[in-house]
N, C-alpha and C positions, 0 to 999 in steps of 0.2 A: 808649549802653550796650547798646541792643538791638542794633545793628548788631554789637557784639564780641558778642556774645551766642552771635549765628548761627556768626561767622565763629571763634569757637574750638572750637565741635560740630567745623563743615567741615573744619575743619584738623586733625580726628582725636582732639580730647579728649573726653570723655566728659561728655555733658551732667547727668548726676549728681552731676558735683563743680561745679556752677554755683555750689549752695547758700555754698559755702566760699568760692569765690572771691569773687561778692558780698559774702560777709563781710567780707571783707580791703577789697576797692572803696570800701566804706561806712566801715573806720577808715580809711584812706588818703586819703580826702575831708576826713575830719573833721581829722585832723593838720594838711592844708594849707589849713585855711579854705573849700573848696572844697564847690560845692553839691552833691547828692543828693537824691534821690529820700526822702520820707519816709514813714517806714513806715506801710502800712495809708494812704498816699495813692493818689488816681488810678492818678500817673505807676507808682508803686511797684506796683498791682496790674496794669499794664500788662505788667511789666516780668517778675511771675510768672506772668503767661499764655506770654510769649515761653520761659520756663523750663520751665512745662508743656508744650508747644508740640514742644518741642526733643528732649525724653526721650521720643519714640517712635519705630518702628523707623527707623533712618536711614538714606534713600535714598539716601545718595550712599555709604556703605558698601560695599566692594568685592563682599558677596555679593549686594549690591541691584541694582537695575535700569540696564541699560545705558540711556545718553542716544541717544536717537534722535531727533536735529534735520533740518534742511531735508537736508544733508548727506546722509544715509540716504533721505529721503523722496522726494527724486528722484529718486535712486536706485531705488526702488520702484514709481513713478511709470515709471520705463521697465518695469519687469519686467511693469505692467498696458497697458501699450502708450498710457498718456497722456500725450502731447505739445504738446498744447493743451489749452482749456477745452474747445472744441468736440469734441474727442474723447471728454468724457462724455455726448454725446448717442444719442439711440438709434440703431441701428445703427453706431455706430462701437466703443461699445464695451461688455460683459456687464454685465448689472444687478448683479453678483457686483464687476466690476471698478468699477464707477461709484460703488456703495456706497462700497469700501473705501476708493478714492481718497476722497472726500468726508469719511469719519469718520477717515481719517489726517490731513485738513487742520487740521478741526475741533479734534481731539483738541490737535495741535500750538498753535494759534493760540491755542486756550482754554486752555491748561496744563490739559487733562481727563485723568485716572483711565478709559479706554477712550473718554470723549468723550462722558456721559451717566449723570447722577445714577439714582439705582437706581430709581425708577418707568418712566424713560425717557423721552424727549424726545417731544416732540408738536408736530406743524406748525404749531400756537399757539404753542409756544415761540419761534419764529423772530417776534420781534417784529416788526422791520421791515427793509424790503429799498429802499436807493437806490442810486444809480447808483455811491455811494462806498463805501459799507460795510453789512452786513449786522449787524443786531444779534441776538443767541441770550437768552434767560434761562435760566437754570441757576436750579433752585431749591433750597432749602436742604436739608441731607443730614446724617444725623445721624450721628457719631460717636464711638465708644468708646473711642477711643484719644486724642484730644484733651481739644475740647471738645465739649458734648451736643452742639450743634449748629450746622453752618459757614453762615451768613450764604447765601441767594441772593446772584448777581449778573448782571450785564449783562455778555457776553462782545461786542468790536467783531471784527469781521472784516472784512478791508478788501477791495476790489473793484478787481483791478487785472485786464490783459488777460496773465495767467502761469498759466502751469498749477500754480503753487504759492500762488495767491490763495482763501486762506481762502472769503471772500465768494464769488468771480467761481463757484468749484465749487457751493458750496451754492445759488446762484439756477441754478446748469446744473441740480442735480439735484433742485431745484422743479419746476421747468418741464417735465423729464421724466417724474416721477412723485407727483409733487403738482399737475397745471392743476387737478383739482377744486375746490382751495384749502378742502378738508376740515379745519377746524380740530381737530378730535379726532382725527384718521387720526394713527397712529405715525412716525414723520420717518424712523428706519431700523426697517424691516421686516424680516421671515424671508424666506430667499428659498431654495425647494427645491434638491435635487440638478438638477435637470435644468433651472432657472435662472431660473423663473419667482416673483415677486412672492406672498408670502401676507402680504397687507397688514393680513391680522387679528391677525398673530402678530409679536410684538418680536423682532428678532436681539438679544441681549445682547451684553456685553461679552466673554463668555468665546469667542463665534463672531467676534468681530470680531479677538479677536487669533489665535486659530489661522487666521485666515486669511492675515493679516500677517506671521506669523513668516517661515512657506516664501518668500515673498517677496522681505522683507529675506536671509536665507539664499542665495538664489541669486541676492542682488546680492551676493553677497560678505564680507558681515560675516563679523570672523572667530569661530571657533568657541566661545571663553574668551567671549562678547558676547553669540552669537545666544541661547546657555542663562539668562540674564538681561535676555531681554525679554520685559517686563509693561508693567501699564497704566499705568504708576508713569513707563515709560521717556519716555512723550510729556509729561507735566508737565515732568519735567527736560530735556528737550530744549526746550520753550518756553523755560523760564525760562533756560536758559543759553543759546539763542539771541538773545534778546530782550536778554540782559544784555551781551554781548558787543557786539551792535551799539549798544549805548549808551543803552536807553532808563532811565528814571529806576526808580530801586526802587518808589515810590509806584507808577507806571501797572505796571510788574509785578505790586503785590502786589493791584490794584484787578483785572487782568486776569484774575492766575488765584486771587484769592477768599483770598489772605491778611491778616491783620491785624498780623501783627508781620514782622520781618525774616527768618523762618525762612526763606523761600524760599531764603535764601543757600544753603544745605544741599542745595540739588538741581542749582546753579549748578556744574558742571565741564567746562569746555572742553577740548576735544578736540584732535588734532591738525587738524584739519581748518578749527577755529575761530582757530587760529594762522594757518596758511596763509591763511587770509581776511582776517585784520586787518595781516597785512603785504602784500596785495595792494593792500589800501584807504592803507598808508599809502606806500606807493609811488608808487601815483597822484597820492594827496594831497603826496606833494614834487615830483613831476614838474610838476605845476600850480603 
C-alpha cells in the first residue's frame, strides 16, 4: 500500500486526496474479506507518516529540481579537467576543482540536499576508509516540512579505480588536505578567490551549487534544466540512478535516509537512463 502510495503522488495525483482513496481501499478490503491495516495500528500509523511524507513540496514536479545523475556528473567531471582519481591530487588539479568534484560525488552516492546536513560535516564524520568502501555519518536534521526529525545514517561509498567512485575521490581528497587527520577540522572548507584553503571557515551548500551550475551549463544541459538546478537535483539523481540499475528499494531508502517509499517521487529516468538499460540489455542477449 506504501509503494501505491508513492507511485500515485509520481504519476501526477495529488497527495491530498490520499485521505479518500484510503478510504475507499479500507471498504474495498472489507467487501472482499481481504486484510488491512487497522486503525490507530502500527502498520496503519506507518502508513500516515508515508501520507504525511508525500504532501510536501514535490520534487519530481515539473517546476522542481532537474535530476542530475552520473550522466551529467561526467559530464562535469570533464569540464574540471578530472579524468582519473589521480587527477585530484595536488598539482593536477585547483583546490576549487578537487572540492567540487568530491562533493558532486558525495552528494550523488549519498542522495544529499548539497551533500551536508546543516551544521556541516567534519573529518570525524568520515567514519572509516578501507580499501572497498568509505563510510560518511550524516547526522540527523530537523525538519518542518515532514517529520521533527530525519533519523541520522551511515552513507556506503564504494572505492573503485573510476573517477566517478564515490569512495576512491573522498580518500584522494583526505590525503590531500586532511594528512593531519584533524578530527574536528571542517571536511569542505572556504576556499578564497585567489584559491587558497580557509580551513577555519565552512563553504556551504549555497557556494557549492553556484559553483556547479556554470559547470553543468557549459557541458550542455539544456536551458528549460539548467534554471532548475538545486540541491534537491543530486538526491533525485541518486535515487533514480540507483533505481534504474536495479538496486532494492530498502538499500535506496537505508542509503539516502528514508523510511517509507516516498523516495519513489524523486525516481524519473531520463533519456539517457533508457539508452543505458538497452545497452545493458543488448549485451545481456548477445551473451
Amino acid at each position: 500500500i506504501s509503494w501505491w502510495m508513492a507511485d500515485y503522488v509520481r504519476h501526477g495525483y495529488t497527495a491530498r486526496s490520499l485521505g479518500a482513496r484510503m478510504g475507499n481501499l479500507r471498504r474495498m478490503a472489507g467487501q472482499r474479506g481481504l486484510e488491512f491495516p487497522a486503525d490507530k495500528s502500527v502498520a496503519w500509523k506507518w502508513l500516515k507518516d508515508t501520507e504525511r511524507s508525500l504532501k510536501k513540496i514535490d520534487p519530481s514536479a515539473p517546476s522542481r529540481a532537474t535530476v542530475v545523475g552520473i550522466y551529467w556528473i561526467e559530464k562535469v567531471l570533464d569540464e574540471l579537467g578530472i579524468f582519473s582519481l589521480s587527477d585530484l591530487r595536488e598539482g593536477r588539479s585547483s583546490a576549487v576543482a578537487c572540492q567540487t568534484a568530491v562533493r558532486t560525488l558525495l552528494a550523488h552516492a549519498g542522495m544529499l540536499r548539497g551533500c551536508e546536513h546543516r551544521s556541516g560535516l567534519l573529518l570525524s564524520d568520515v567514519t572509516k576508509v578501507s580499501d572497498t568502501h568509505v563510510e560518511v555519518s550524516i547526522a540527523a536534521r530537523y525538519s518542518a516540512k515532514k517529520m521533527k526529525t530525519r533519523e541520522g545514517r551511515t552513507v556506503i561509498l564504494p572505492v573503485e579505480e573510476a573517477r566517478w567512485s564515490a569512495g576512491g575521490a573522498m580518500i584522494e581528497y583526505i590525503n590531500r588536505f586532511h594528512a593531519d587527520g584533524d578530527g574536528d577540522a571542517t571536511l569542505f572548507f572556504a576556499i578564497s578567490a585567489s584559491g587558497q584553503p580557509q580551513k577555519h571557515k565552512r563553504s556551504d551548500d549555497k557556494t557549492f551549487l553556484k559553483r556547479f551550475k556554470p559547470l553543468v551549463i557549459a557541458a550542455g544541459m539544456p536551458a528549460k534544466d539548467q534554471k532548475r538546478v538545486s540541491n534537491h537535483s543530486f538526491r533525485a539523481g541518486g535515487a533514480t540512478d540507483y533505481f534504474v540499475a536495479g538496486m532494492s528499494a530498502e538499500a535506496i531508502k537505508a542509503q539516502g535516509g528514508w523510511t517509507t517509499y516516498c523516495f519513489l517521487i524523486y525516481v524519473r529516468p531520463a533519456a539517457e537512463h533508457i539508452w543505458r538499460v538497452a545497452a545493458q540489455m543488448l549485451t545481456a542477449i548477445r551473451h
